[in-house]
N, C-alpha and C positions, 0 to 999 in steps of 0.2 A: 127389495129390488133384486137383490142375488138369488134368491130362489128362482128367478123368473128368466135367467140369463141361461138355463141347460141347454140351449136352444146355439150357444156357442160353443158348445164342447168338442165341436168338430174342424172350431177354424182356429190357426196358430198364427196368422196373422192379420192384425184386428186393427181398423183405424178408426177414429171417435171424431166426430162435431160436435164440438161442447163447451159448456163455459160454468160459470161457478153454479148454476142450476141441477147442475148433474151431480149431487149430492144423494147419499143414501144413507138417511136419518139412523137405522136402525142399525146402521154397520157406522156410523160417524167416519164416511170416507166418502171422498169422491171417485165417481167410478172410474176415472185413471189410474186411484190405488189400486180397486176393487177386480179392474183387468190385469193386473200384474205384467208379467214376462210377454203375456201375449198380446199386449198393447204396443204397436209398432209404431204407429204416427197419431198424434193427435193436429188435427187441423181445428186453428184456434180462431175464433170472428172477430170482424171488429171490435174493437177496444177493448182485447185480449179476454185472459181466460179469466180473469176476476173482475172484469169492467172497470180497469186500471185504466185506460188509455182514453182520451178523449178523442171527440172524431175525429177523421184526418189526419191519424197520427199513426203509422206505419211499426209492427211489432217487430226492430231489429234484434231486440236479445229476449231468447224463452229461456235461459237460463236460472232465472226464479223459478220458473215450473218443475225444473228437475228433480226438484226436494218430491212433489206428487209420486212421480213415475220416473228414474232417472236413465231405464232403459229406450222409452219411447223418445224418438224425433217430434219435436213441434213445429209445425209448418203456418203460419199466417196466410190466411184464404184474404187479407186486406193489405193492396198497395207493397206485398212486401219483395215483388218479382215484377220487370215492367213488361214480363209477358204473360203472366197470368197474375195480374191483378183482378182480385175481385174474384175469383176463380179458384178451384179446385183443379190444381197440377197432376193433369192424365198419367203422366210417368208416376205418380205417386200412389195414384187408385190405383196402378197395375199389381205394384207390390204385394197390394190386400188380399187377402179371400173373402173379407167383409168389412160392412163399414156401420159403426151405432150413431145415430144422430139425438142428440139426447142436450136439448138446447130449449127451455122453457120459454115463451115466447105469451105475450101478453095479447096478441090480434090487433095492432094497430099497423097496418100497411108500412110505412114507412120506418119500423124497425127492422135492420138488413139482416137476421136473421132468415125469414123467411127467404129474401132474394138468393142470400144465401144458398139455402138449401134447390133453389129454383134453379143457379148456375149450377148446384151440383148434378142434378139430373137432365138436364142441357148437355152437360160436356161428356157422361156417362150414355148418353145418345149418340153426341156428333162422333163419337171417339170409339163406339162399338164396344163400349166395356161393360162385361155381364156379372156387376157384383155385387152378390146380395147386400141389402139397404136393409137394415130393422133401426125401426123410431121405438122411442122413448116416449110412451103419451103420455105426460105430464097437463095435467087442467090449464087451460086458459082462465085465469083468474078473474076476465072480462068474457065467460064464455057464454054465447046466446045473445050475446051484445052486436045489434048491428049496426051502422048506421055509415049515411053516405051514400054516392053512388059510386058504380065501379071506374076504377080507375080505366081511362082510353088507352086501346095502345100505341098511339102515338103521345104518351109524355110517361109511358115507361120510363125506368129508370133505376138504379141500385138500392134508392130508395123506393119501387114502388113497383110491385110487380102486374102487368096487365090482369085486368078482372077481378084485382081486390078491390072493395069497398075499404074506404078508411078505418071504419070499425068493423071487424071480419068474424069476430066471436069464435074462431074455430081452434080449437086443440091444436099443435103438432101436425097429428095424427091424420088429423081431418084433411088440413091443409096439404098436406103430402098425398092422401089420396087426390085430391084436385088438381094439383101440377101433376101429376104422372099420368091423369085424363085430357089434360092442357095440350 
């Protein structure tokens, strides 16, 4: 995966979506290590960054995490502000020069990853902030898999972003190209 990363050599500050998926086998680090000094915030999703937290349940201390990277801010995008719950805090994308989303995701609608990444480029819209995004396309392990019809959008939801089918089969990658078409 770090060979693949030169493509950063030009931003010194770096924010990460990610959770224990963002692992790089051949370097036995997570890429929180792997971004060093230039990792500023990482914004961590529901039920934090090792799928410690059960739902519903608000990440008040990332103070575990600092053994990872003990330079970088960790920011909880779930419940943990009552004005950007659920969300991606504008004043925080400003700080970036860029931001890696690098968050393995299985293609089933109602894991809040994906809504995740959906409020992410919402508020990077309503909010006029021009920062470059690079994904991490990691395999959907369910990929080609479809099934369902699209969800309506009127019973959107955190759990469920308009126009996914319940089984969605897509990568990341794929996925992100779709909401920035959305």
């Amino acid at each position: 995966m770090k060979e693949n990363f030169d493509v950063l050599n030009d931003f010194n500050r770096i924010g990460l979506f990610a959770n224990q998926t963002s692992y790089d086998f051949s370097e036995n680090k997570y890429l929180i290590e792997i971004l060093g000094e230039k990792l500023r915030i990482v914004f961590v999703p529901e039920h934090g960054f090792f799928s410690e937290l059960q739902d519903q349940v608000t990440l008040d201390n990332a103070s575990a995490y600092k053994i990872l990277n003990p330079n970088a801010e960790y920011v909880s995008v779930y419940g943990s502000n009552k004005h950007y719950s659920l969300r991606f805090p504008p004043f925080k994308l400003l700080e970036l020069e860029c931001l890696i989303i690098d968050i393995q995701d299985i293609g089933v609608r109602y894991f809040t990853y994906i809504t995740s990444v959906f409020y992410l480029f919402e508020t990077l819209k309503i909010n006029k902030i021009d920062l470059p995004v690079f994904v991490v396309d990691r395999p959907n392990p369910n990929i080609g898999r479809i099934e369902g019809t699209p969800l309506q959008e009127e019973y959107k939801s955190f759990i469920g972003v308009a126009g996914l089918p319940h089984c969605y089969g897509l990568s990341l990658f794929d996925v992100v190209k779709w909401l920035k078409e959305k």
